[in-house]
C-alpha positions in Angstrom: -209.0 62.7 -10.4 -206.2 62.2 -12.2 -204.7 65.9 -11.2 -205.3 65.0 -7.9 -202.9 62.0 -8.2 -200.3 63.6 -10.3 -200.4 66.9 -7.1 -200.2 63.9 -4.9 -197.3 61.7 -6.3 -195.3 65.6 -7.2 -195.8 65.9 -2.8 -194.4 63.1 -2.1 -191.7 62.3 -4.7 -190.7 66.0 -2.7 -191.1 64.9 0.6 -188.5 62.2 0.0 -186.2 64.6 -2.1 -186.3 66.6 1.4 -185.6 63.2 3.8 -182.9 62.3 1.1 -181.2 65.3 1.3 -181.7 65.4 5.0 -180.0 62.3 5.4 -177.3 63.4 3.2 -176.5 66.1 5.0 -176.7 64.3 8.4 -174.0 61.8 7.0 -171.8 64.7 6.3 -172.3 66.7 9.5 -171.6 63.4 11.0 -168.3 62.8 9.4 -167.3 66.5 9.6 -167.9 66.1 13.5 -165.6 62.4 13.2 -163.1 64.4 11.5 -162.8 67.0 14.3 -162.6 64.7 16.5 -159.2 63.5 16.2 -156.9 65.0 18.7 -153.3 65.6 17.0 -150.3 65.0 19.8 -147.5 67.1 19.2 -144.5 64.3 20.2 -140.1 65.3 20.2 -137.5 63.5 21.9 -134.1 64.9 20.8 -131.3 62.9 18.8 -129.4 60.1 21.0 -130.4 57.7 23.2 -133.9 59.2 23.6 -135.1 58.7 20.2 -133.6 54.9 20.6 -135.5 54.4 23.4 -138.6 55.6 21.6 -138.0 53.8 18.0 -139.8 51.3 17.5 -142.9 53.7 18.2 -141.5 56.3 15.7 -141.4 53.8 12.8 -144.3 52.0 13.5 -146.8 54.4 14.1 -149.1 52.4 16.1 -153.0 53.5 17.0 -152.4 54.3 21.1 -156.2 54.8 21.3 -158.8 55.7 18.4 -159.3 59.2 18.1 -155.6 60.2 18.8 -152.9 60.8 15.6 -149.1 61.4 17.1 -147.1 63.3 15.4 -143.2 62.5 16.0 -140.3 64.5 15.8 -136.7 64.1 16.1 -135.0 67.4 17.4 -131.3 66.9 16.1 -130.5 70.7 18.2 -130.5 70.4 22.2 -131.3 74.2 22.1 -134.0 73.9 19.8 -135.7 71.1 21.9 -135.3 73.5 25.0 -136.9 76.4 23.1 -140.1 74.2 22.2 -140.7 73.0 25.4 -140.1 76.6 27.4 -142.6 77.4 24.9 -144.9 74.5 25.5 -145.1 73.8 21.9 -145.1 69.6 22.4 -147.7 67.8 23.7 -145.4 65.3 25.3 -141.3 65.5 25.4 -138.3 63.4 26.7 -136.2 65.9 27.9 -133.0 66.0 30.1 -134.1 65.6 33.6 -133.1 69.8 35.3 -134.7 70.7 31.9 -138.1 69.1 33.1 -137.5 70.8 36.8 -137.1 74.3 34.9 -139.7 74.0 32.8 -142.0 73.5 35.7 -140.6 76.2 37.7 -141.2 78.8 35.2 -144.5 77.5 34.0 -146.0 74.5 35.8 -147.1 73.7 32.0 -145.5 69.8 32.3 -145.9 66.8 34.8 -143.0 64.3 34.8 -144.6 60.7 33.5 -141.4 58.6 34.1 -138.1 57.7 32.9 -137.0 56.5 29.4 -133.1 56.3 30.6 -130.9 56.8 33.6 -126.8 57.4 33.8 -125.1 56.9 30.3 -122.1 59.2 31.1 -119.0 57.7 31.7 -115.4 59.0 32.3 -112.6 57.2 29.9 -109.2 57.5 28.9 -106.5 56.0 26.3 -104.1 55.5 29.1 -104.2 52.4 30.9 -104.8 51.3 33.8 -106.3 54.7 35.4 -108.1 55.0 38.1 -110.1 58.3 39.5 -107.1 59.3 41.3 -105.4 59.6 38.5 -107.9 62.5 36.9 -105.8 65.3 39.4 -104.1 67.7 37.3 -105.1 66.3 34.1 -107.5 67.9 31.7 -110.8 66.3 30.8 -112.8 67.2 28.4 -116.6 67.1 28.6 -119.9 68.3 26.5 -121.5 71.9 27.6 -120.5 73.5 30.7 -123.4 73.6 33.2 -124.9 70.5 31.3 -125.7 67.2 32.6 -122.6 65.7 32.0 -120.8 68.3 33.4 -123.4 68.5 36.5 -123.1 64.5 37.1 -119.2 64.5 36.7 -118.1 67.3 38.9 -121.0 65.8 41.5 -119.5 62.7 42.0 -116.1 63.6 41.8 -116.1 65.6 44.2 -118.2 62.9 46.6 -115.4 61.2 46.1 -113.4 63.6 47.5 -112.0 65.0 44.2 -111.7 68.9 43.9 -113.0 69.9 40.8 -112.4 73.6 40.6 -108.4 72.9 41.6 -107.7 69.3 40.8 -108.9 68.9 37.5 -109.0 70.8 34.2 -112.4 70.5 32.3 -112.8 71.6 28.7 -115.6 72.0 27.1 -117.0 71.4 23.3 -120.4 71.9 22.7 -121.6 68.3 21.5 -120.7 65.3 21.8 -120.1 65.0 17.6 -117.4 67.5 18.5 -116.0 65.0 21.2 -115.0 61.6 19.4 -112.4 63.3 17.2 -111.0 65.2 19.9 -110.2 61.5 21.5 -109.7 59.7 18.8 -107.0 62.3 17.1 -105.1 62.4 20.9 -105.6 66.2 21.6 -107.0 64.3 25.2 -106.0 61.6 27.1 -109.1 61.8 29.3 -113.2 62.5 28.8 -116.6 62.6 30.2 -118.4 60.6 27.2 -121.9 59.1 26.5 -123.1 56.3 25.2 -123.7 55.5 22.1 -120.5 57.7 21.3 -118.5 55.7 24.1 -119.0 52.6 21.6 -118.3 55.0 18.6 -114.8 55.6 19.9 -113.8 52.4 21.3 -114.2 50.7 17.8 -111.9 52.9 16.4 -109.5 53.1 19.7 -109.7 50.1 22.0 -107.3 51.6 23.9 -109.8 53.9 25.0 -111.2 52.2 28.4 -113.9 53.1 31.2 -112.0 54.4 34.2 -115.7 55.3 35.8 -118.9 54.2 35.5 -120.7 57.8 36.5 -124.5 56.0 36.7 -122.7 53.1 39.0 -120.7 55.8 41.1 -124.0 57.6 41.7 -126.1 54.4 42.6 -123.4 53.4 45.2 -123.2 57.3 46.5 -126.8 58.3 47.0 -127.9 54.5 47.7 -130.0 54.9 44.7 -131.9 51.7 42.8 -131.7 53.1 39.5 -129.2 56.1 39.1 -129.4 59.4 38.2 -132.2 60.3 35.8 -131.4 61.0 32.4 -134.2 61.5 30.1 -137.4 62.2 31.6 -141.1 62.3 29.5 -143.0 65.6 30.4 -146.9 65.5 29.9 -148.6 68.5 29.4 -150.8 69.0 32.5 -154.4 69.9 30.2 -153.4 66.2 28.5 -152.9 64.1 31.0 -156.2 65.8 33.0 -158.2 65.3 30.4 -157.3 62.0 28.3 -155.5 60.0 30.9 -156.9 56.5 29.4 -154.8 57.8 26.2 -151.5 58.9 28.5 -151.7 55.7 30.2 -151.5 53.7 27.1 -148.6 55.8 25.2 -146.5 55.1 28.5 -147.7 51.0 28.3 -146.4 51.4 24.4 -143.1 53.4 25.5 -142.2 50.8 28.3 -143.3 47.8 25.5 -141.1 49.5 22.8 -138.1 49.6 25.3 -138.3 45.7 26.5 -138.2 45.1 22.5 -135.4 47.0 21.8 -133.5 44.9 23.7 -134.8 41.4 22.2 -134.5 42.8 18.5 -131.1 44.5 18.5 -131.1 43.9 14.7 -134.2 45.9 13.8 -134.3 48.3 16.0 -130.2 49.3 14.6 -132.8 49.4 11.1 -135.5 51.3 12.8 -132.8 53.6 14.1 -131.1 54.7 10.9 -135.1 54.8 8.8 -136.4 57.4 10.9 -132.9 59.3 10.8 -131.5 58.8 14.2 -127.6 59.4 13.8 -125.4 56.8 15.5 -125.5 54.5 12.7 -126.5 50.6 13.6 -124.2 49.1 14.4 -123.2 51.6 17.0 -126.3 50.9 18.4 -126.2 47.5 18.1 -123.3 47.7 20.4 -124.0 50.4 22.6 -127.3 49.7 23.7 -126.3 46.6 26.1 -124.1 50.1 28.4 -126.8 52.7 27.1 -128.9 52.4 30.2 -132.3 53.1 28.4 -135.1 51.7 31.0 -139.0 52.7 31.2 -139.9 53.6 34.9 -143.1 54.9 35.7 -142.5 57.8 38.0 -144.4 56.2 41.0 -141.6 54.0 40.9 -139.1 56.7 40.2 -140.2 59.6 42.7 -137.4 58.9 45.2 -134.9 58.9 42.4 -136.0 62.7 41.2 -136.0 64.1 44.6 -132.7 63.2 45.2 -131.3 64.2 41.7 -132.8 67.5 42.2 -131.6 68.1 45.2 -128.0 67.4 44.2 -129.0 69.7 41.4 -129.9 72.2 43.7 -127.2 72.1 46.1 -124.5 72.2 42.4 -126.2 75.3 41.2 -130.2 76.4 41.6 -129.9 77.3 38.1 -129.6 74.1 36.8 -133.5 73.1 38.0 -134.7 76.7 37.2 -134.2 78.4 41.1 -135.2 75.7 43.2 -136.3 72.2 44.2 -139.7 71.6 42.3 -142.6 71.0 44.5 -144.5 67.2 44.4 -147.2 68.7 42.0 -144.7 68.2 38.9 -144.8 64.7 39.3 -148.1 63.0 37.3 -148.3 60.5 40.0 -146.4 59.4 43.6 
């Protein structure tokens, strides 16, 4: 009897040896599948007004939806941002607005989501009392031939009945780092500069004043509510198909982070220089009032592309990748 009870308490004191390691291993298959489960976003907006725009969300890191980590980068090289994207390395980009057009012409890989900032270009000189009339036969220098700047300057000069190719002399440097010492040491009298580096020089020169307003001069031109479009976030198309609860709520965040900025001048200027954004705060502090950074969904935006691209396209087909882009690269209408 009694090696009947010891066979039958050696059984079970196995059987639950077996449902304990069962269990164990269920808790671990479980958490190995939790861990899988998180999706990793692959986020860059370059250096600038961009990265502003997108600050608070940089330094803060907040939980957009459970199950998603967002990795954010800071592209300090225009080229290099270009690059990744043709490459369809990010998950989601703000990138200059023909950037997103050529993208999707060579690889309909992106969908435009909205805007994060329209027209911050403006044209300035240390003279005074200038007006656009007075930009014949002078030279005016300006960042990247073929860039935006250059695009939306020559555009709207010549609306206004400017010639570019024989009334005006534009030199180029290659960024805008290059440009504020140019002014500021009086090699030019006259530029096409951004903002926050507009603010940059007019605290060392106020002589330097805003002859044109290019974002104001296009709105007035092309009866346009917002401007030109300046920074645009791509989606990758395979995201936004298939998580569109999470895309919806990292644009709700991007548009919440904007409206701060502007209450919290103070902290952003601090968010700004922690996460290594160059204009230093309080450049920003200043410049964000003329910086034109503004969340638009592109359903509220669409009007505003097909124009820009258009102009685009009429400038130089090149500039959006060949041609117009279809309605498909827009996320929504």
């Amino acid at each position: 009897m009694k090696k009947k009870l010891s066979l039958l308490l050696v059984i079970i004191l196995s059987m639950l040896t077996l449902i304990g390691c069962g269990n164990s291993n269920t808790t671990k298959s479980e958490s190995a599948k939790n861990a899988t489960e998180i999706k990793e976003i692959k986020f860059v907006a370059p250096d600038g007004l961009p990265s502003i725009a997108v600050a608070k969300l940089i330094k803060e890191k907040p939980e957009v939806k459970a199950g998603y980590n967002i990795n954010y980068t800071i592209e300090k090289n225009s080229e290099s941002l270009g690059t990744s994207v043709m490459k369809s390395e990010p998950d989601i980009a703000i990138v200059p607005s023909n950037l997103a057009a050529t993208v999707y012409n060579k690889n309909k890989e992106y969908k435009i989501a909205g805007t994060v900032g329209f027209g911050s270009f403006y044209i300035g000189s240390t003279n005074e009392n200038q007006t656009f009339e007075d930009l014949k036969g002078k030279e005016v220098y300006n960042i990247g031939k073929g860039l935006t700047p250059d695009i939306i300057a020559r555009t709207i000069l010549k609306d206004k009945g400017i010639d570019v190719d024989k009334d005006i002399n534009f030199s180029y440097v290659d960024g805008v780092n290059e440009l504020a010492p140019i002014i500021l040491s009086g090699k030019t009298q006259y530029a096409v500069i951004p903002e926050p580096a507009l603010s940059t020089v007019q605290s060392k020169n106020e002589k330097f004043k805003v002859i044109l307003d290019l974002n104001e001069e296009w709105k007035k031109i092309n009866n346009s509510e917002y401007g030109y479009p300046q920074s645009t976030i791509i989606v990758k198309k395979d995201l936004y198909e298939n998580n569109k609860e999470f895309v919806k709520e990292f644009l709700n965040q991007v548009k919440a982070g904007i409206e701060w900025a502007y209450s919290d001048k103070e902290t952003l200027g601090t968010y700004c220089e922690e996460i290594g954004i160059s204009a230093k705060k309080p450049i920003i502090i200043k410049a964000i009032d003329k910086s034109n950074i503004k969340y638009v969904d592109i359903k509220d935006s669409y009007k505003e592309y097909k124009t820009y691209f258009e102009k685009l396209n009429k400038f130089d087909p090149k500039t959006i990748g060949g041609s117009v882009p279809d309605d498909e690269i827009f996320m929504e209408k």
